[in-house]
MIZALUM-489364 format. One line per 5 residues: number of its first residue (from 1); their letters; for each residue x, y, z of C-alpha. Coordinates in nm, 4 decimals. Layout:
N
NUM> a> X,Y,Z ~ ...
end
This chain:
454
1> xxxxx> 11.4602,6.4851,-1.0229 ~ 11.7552,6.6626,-0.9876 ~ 11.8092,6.6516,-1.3625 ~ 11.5368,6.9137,-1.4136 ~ 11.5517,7.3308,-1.3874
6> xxxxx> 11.4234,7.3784,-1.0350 ~ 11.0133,7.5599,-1.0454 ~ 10.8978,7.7495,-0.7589 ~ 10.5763,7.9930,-0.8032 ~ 10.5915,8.0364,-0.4190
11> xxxxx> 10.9230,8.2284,-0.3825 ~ 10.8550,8.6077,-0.3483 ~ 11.0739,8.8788,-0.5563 ~ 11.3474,9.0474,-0.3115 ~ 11.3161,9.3317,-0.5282
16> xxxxx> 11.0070,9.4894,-0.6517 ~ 11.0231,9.3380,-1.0442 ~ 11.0607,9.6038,-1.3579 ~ 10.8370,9.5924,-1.6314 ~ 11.1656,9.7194,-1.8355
21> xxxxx> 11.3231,9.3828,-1.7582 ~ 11.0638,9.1773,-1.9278 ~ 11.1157,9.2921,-2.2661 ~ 11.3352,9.3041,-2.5119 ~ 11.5384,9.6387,-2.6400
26> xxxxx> 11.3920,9.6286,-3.0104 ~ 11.0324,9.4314,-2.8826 ~ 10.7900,9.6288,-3.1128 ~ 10.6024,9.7478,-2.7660 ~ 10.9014,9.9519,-2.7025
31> xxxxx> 10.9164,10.1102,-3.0130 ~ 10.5304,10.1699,-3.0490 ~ 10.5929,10.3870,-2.7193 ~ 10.8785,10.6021,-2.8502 ~ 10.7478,10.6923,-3.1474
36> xxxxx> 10.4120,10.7787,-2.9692 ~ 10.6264,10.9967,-2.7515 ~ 10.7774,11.1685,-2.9724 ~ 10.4482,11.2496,-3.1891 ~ 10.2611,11.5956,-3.0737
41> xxxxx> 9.9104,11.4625,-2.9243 ~ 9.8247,11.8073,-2.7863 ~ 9.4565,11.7973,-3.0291 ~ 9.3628,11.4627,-2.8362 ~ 9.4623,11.6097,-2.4849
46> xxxxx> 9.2924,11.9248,-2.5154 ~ 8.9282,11.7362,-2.6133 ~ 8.9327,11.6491,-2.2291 ~ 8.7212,11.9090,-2.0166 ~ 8.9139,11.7925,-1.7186
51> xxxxx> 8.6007,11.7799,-1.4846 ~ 8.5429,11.4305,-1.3059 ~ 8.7516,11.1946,-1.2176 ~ 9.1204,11.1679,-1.3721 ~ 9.0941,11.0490,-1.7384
56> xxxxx> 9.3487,10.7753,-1.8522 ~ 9.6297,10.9840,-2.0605 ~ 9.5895,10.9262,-2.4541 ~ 9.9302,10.8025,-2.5826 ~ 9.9115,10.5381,-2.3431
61> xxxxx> 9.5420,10.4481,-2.4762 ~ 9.6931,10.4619,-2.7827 ~ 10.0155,10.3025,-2.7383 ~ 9.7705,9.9768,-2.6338 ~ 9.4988,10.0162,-2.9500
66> xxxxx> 9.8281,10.0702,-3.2016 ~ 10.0007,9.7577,-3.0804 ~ 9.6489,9.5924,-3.1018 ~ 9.5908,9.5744,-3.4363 ~ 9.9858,9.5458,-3.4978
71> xxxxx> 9.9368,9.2365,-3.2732 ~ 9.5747,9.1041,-3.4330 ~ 9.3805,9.1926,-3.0857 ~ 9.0891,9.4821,-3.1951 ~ 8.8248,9.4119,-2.9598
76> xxxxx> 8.8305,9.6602,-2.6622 ~ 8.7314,9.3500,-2.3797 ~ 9.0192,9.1435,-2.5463 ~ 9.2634,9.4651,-2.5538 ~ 9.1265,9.5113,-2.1859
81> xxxxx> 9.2222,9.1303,-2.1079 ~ 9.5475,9.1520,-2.2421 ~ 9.6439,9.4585,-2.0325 ~ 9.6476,9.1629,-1.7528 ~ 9.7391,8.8587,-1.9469
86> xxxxx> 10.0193,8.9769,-2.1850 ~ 10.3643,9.1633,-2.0606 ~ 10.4199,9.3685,-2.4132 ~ 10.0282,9.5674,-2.3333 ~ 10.1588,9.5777,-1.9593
91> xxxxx> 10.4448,9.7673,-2.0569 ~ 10.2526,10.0208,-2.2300 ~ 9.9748,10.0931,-2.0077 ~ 10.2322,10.0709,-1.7387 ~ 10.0952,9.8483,-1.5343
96> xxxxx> 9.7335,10.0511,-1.5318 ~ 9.4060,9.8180,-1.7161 ~ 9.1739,10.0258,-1.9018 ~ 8.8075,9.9100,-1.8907 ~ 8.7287,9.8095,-2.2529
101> xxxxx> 8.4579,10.0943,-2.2152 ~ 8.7014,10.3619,-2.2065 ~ 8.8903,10.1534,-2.4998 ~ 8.6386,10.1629,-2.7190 ~ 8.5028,10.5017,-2.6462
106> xxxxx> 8.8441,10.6638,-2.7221 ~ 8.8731,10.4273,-3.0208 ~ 8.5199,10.6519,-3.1401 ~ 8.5969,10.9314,-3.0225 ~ 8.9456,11.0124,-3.1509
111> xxxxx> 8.8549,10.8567,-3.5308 ~ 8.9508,11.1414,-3.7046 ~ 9.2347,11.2572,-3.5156 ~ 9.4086,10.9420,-3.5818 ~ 9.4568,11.0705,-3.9341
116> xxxxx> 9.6823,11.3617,-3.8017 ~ 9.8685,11.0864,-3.6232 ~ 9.8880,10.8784,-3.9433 ~ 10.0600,11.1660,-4.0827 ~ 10.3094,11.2386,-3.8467
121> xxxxx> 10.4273,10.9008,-3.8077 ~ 10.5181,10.9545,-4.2080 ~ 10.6645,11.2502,-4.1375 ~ 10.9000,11.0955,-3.8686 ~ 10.9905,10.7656,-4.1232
126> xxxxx> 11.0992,11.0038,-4.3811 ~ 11.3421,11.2063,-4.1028 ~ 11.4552,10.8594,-4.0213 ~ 11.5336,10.8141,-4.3884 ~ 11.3017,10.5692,-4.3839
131> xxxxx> 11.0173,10.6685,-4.6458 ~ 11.1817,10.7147,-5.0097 ~ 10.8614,10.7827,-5.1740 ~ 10.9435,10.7613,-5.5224 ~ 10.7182,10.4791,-5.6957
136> xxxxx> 10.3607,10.3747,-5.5191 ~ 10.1894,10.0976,-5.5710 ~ 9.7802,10.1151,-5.5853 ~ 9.5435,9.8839,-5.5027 ~ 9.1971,9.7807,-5.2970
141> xxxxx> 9.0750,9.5242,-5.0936 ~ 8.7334,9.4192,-4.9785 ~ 8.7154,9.3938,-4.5818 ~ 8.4243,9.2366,-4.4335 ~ 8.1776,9.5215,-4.2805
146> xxxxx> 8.0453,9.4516,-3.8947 ~ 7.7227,9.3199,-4.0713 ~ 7.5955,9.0479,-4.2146 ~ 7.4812,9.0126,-4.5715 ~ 7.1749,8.8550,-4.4722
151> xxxxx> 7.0563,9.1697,-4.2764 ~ 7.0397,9.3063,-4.6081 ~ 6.7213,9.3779,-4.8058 ~ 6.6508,9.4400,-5.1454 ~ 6.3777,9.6667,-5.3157
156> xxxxx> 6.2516,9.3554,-5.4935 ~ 6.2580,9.1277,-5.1948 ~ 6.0599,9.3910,-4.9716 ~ 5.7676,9.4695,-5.2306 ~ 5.6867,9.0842,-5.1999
161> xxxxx> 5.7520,9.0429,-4.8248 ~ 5.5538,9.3595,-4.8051 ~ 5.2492,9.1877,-4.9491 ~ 5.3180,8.8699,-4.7727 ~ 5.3466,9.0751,-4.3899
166> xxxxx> 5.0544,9.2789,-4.4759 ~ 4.8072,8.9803,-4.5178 ~ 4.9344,8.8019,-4.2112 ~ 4.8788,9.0958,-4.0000 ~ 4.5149,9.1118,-4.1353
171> xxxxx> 4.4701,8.7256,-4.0806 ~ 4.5921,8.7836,-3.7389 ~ 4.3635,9.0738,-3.6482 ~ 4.0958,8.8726,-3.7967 ~ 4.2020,8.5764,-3.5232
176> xxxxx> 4.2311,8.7981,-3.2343 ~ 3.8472,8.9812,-3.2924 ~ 3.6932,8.6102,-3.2894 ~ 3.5749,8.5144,-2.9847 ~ 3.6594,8.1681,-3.1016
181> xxxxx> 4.0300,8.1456,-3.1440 ~ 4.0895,7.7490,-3.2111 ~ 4.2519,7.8358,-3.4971 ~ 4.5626,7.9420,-3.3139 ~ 4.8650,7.6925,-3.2118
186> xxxxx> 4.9645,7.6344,-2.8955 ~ 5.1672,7.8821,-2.7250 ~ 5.1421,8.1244,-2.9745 ~ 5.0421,8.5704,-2.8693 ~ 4.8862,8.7037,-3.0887
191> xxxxx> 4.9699,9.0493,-3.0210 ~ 5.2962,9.0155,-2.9766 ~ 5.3090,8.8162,-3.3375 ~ 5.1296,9.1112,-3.4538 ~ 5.3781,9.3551,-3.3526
196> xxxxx> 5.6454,9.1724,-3.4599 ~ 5.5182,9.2025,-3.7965 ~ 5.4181,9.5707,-3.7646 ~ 5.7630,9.6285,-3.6528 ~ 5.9212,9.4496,-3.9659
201> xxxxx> 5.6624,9.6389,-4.1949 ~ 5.8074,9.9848,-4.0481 ~ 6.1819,9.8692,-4.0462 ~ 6.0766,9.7791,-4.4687 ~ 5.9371,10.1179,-4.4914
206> xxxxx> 6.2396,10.2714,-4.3905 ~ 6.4778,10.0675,-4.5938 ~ 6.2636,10.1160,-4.9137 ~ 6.2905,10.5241,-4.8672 ~ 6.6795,10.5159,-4.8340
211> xxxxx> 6.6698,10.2452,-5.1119 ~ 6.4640,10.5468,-5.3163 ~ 6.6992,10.8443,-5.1958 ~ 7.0019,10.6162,-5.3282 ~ 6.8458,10.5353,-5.6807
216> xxxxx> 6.8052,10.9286,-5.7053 ~ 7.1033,10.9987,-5.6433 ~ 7.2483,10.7811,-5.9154 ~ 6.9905,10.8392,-6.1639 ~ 7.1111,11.2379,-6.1345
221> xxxxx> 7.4541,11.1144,-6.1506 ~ 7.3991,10.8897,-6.4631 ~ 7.1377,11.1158,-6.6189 ~ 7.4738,11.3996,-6.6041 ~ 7.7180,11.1198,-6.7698
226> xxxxx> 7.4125,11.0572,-7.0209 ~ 7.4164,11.4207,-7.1082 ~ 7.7738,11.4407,-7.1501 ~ 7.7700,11.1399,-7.3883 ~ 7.5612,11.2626,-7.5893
231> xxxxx> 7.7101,11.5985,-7.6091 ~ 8.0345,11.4771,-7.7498 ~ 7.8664,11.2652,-8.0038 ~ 7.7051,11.5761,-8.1214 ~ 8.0220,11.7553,-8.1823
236> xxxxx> 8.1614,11.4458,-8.3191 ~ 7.8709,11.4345,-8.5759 ~ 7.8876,11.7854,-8.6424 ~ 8.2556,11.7617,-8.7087 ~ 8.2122,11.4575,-8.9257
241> xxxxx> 7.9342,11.6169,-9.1234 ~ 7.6656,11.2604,-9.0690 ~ 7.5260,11.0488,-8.8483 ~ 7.7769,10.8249,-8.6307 ~ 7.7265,10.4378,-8.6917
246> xxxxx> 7.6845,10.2492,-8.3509 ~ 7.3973,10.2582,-8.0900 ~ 7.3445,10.5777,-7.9011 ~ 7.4414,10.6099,-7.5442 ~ 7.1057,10.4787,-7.3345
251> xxxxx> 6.9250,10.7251,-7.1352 ~ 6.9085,10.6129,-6.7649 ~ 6.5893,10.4863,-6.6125 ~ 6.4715,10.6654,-6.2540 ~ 6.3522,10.4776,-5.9601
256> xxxxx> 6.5151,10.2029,-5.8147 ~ 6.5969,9.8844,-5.9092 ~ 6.4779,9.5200,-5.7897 ~ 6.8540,9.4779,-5.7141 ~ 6.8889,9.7552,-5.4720
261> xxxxx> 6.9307,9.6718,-5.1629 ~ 7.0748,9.8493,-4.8197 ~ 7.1623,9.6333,-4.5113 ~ 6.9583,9.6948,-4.1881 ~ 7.2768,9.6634,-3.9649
266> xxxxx> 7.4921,9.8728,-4.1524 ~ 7.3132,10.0651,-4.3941 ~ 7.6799,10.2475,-4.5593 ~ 7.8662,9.9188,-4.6747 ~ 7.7551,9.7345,-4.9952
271> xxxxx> 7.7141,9.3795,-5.1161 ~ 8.0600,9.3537,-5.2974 ~ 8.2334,9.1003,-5.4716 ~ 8.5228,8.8964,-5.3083 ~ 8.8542,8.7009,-5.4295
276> xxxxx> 8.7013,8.3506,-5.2814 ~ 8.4152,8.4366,-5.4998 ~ 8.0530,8.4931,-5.4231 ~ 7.9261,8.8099,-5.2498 ~ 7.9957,8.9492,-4.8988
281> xxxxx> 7.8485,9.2795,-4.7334 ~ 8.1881,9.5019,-4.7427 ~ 8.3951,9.8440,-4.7830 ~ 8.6568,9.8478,-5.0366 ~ 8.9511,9.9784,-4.8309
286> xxxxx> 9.2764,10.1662,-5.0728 ~ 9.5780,10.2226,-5.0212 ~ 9.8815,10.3627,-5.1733 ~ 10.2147,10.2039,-4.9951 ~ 10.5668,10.3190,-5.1006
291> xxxxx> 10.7331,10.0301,-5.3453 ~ 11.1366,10.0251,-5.1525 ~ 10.9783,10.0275,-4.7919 ~ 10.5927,9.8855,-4.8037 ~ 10.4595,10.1752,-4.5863
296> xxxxx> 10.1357,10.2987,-4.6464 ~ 10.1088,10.6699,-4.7463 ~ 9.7944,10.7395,-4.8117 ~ 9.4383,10.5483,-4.7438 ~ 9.0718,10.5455,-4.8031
301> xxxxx> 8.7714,10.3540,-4.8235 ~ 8.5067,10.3641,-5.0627 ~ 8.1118,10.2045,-5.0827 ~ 8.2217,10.1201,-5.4372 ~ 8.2835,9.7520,-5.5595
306> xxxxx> 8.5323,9.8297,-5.8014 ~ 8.8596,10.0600,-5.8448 ~ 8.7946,10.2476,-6.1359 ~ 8.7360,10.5668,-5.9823 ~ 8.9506,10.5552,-5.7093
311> xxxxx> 9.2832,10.6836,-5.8791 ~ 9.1644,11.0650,-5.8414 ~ 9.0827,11.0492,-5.4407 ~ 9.3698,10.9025,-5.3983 ~ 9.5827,11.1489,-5.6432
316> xxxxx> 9.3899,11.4291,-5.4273 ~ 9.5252,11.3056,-5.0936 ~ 9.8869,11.2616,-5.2231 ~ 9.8248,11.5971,-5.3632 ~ 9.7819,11.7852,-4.9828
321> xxxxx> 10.0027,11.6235,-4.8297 ~ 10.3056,11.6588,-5.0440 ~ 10.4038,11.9635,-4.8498 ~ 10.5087,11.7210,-4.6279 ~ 10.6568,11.4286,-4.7840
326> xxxxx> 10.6645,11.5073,-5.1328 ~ 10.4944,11.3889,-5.4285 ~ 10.5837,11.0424,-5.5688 ~ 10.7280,11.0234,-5.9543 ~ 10.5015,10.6962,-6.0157
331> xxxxx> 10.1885,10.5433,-5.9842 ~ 10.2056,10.1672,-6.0362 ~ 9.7941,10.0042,-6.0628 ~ 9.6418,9.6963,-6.2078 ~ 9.4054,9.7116,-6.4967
336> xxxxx> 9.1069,9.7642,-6.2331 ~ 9.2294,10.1321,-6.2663 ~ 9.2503,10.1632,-6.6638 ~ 9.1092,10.4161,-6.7803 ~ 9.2160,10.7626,-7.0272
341> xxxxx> 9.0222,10.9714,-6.7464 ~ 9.2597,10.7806,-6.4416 ~ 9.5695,10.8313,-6.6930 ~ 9.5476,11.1885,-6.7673 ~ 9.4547,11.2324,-6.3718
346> xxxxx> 9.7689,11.1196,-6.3425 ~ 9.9858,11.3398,-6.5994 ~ 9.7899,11.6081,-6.4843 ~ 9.9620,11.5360,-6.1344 ~ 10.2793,11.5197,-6.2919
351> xxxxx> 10.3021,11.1280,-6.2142 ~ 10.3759,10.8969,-6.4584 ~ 10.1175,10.6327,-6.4283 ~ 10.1988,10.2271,-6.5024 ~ 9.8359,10.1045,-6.5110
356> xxxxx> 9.7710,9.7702,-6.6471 ~ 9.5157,9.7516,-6.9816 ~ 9.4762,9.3899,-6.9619 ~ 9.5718,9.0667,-6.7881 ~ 9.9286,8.9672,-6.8778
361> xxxxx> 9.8932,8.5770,-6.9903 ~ 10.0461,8.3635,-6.6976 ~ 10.2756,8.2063,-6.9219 ~ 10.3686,8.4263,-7.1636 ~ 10.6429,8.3005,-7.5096
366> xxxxx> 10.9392,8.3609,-7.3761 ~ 11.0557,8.5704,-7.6605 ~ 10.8344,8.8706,-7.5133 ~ 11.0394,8.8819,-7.2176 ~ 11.3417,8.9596,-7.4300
371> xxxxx> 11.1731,9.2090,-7.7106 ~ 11.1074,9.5557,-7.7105 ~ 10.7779,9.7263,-7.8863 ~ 10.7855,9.8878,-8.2465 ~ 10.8309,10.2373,-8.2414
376> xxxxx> 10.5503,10.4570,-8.1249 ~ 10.3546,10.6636,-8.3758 ~ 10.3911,11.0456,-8.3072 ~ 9.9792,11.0848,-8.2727 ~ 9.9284,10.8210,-8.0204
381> xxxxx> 9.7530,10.9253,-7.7421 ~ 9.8635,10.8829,-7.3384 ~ 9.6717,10.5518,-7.3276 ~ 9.8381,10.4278,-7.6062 ~ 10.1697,10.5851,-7.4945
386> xxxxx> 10.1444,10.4158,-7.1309 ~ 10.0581,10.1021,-7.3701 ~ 10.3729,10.0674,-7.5516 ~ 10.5574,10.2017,-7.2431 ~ 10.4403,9.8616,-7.0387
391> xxxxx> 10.5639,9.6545,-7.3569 ~ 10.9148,9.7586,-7.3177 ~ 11.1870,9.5868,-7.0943 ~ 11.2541,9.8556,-6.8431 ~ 10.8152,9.9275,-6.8328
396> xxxxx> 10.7565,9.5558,-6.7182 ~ 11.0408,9.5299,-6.4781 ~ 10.9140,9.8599,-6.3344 ~ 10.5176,9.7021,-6.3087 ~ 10.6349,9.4099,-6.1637
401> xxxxx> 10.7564,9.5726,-5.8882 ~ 10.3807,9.6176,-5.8428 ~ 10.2461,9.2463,-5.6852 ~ 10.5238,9.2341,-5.4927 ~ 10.4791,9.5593,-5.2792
406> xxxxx> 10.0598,9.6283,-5.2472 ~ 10.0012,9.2742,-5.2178 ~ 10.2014,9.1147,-4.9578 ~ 10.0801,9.4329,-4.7494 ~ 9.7425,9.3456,-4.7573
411> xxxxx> 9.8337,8.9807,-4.7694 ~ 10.0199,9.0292,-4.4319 ~ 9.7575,9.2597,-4.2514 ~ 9.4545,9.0164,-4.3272 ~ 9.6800,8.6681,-4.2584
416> xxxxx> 9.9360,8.8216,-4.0300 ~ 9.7576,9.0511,-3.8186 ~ 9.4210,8.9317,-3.9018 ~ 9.2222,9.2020,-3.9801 ~ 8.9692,9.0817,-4.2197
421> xxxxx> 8.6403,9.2146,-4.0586 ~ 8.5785,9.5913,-3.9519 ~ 8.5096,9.6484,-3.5774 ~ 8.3404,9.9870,-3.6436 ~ 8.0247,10.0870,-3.8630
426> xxxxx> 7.9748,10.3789,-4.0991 ~ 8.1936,10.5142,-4.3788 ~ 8.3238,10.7638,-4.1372 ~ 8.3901,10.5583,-3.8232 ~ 8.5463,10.2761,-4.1131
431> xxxxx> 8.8047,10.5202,-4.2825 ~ 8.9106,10.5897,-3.9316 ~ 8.9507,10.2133,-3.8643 ~ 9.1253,10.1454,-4.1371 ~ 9.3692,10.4494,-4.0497
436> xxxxx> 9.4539,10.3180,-3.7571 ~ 9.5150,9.9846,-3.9361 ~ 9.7505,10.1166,-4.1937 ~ 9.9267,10.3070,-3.8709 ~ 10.0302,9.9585,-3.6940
441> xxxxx> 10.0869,9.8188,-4.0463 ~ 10.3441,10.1304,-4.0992 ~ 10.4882,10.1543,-3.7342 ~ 10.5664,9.7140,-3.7428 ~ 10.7742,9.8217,-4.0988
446> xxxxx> 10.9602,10.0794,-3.9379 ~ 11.0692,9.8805,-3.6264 ~ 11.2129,9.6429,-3.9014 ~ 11.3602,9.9133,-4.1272 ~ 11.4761,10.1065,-3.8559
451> xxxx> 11.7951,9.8551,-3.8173 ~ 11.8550,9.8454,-4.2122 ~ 11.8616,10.2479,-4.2422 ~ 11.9877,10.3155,-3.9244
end
């Protein structure tokens, strides 16, 4: 019908087509490959030996696993798919499709250089104007580890499997010497169910030593906190001239616990926690992004469940890096970081810290909102200071700021982007992941900002 925009797949180009024709001037692609031009990559180029065939040149590698996880595609086959399918990943791999085997062995490989890259990219915001770094907001997420929970045992659960393996092995042993084996279903081997079982025991036997080296490990590391407890309350006796009322600190118990447990698949991530409730085998990925432009300036992941000892890591990292970008003025953290050892960290680094000590009510008289604290005794001490500071006006306009800067960032790289399960195993291998992460996450705010600022 003559109505209708004429199609024709058949019709060859006159002129050989131009991948810069295809996209658009400020199409994130295009600025994923500047700034990746721009950044000095000489520490992945020199790792190649140059023997062999011709490698595939690392900014363009990548330029494609950047825009990846900017874009929600982390699997190497589906990056390698896209290098065909999608025009944005043909424009950076100019035209060229990387196997997913040399995606994902670069993705290893270059882990911990990515860091260096990470950094850069910061340093190149904040000579764009870009990165204020003033106040930071703190916070953690769980992300799914690339396990399951149910390849996890615990120390409990393998003393009674171990029992129950054992005497099937036995019974089986016993079936396979008689010469009368009637006993036995159809289609069953019975060496092959015996080795199956021998196999499990040995896998067990593993698990329950690492399951033993961890429990030693924290009953050292309790058995120190212990000592120091009880140390203080010493002096605090001594001082006082009596006995303190109140139970005494309990001593720590060695050997491990019916609860420990450490996942076949993945033996570095833990059973954690999660906001939808229940438990889920994760890492509990931080990160510290700047409160006027949401990029991420510092990052790492932890085994632990909770936050609460995860403000001096992350006060160290600001710490070596502030040659570079500076040191913030302001540490903003919810009350899963409160704690007098967190707050004086954080004086200590000359930051003032804005940690929450409880939940704020939801709906709160609205008198509150418009009254200021009594005045603060001259003893108080810096939790009670930061206390009274939060009650004031300019104190909870400056924490609010707070849920609306960490939490839409993780709210848009799990819903946006979709990362909400790690491709890699290993705390190593996982920081590096979620470096990477965090370097789309920063790179898709600057390619918006960039407009803004100028």
């Amino acid at each position: 019908m003559s109505g209708f925009i004429l199609v024709d797949r058949k019709t060859a180009y006159l002129m050989p087509p131009s991948l810069e024709d295809w996209l658009n001037e400020d199409h994130l692609a295009r600025f994923i490959v500047k700034v990746i031009d721009q950044l000095d990559l000489s520490n992945l180029t020199r790792r190649y030996a140059g023997r062999g065939s011709k490698a595939y040149h690392p900014p363009m590698l990548l330029g494609i696993l950047v825009y990846g996880y900017a874009s929600g595609v982390f699997s190497s086959r589906r990056l390698e798919r896209a290098t065909y399918d999608s025009v944005a990943f043909r424009f950076i791999a100019a035209g060229s499709h990387p196997d997913h085997d040399t995606l994902a062995t670069f993705r290893r490989r270059f882990l911990v250089e990515v860091a260096d890259v990470f950094m850069q990219v910061l340093e190149l915001a904040k000579e764009m104007q870009l990165l204020k770094l003033s106040t930071i907001s703190l916070d953690g997420t769980k992300i799914h580890a690339n396990a399951s929970r149910h390849s996890a045992l615990s120390h409990g659960h393998i003393e009674k499997l171990d029992v129950q393996l054992k005497a099937e092995v036995q019974e089986l042993l016993a079936l396979a010497e008689q010469a009368d084996q009637a006993d036995v279903p159809d289609g069953a081997n019975l060496p092959e169910e015996i080795k199956r079982r021998e196999d499990r025991l040995a896998a067990m036997a593993v698990a329950t030593r690492k399951i033993a080296a961890r429990a030693e490990e924290r009953f050292q590391r309790e058995q120190a906190e212990y000592e120091e407890k009880m140390a203080r309350r010493a002096a605090k006796e001594k001082e006082a001239g009596k006995k303190l009322g109140g139970k005494a600190p309990k001593a720590p118990e060695p050997g491990p616990r019916a609860s420990d447990q450490v996942n076949l698949t993945d033996e570095q991530s833990r059973i954690m926690p999660v906001s939808a409730g229940g438990f889920e085998q994760c890492y509990n990925a931080q990160a510290a992004a700047d409160v006027a432009t949401l990029l991420i300036v510092a990052t790492h992941v932890t085994q632990a469940p909770n936050d609460k000892e995860q403000v001096a890591p992350m006060l160290a990292l600001l710490k070596a890096q502030s040659d570079v970008l500076g040191m913030p003025n302001c540490l903003l953290a919810d009350t899963g970081y409160s704690s007098e050892k967190n707050i004086l960290a954080c004086e200590t680094a000359q930051l003032t810290p804005l940690i929450a000590v409880g939940r704020d009510q939801h709906h709160p008289d609205w008198r509150e909102r418009h009254s200021e604290p009594g005045p603060l005794p001259p003893n108080a001490t810096a939790v009670q200071s930061m206390a009274h500071k939060l009650k004031t006006k300019a104190g909870r306009a400056q924490y609010a700021l707070r849920k609306q800067t960490i939490e839409p960032v993780f709210g848009i790289i799990k819903s946006v982007m979709g990362f909400r399960q790690l491709s890699l195993r290993g705390l190593a291998n996982v920081n590096g992941e979620w470096n990477l992460v965090c370097l789309a996450w920063n790179l898709k705010c600057m390619a918006v900002l960039r407009p803004k600022f100028g």
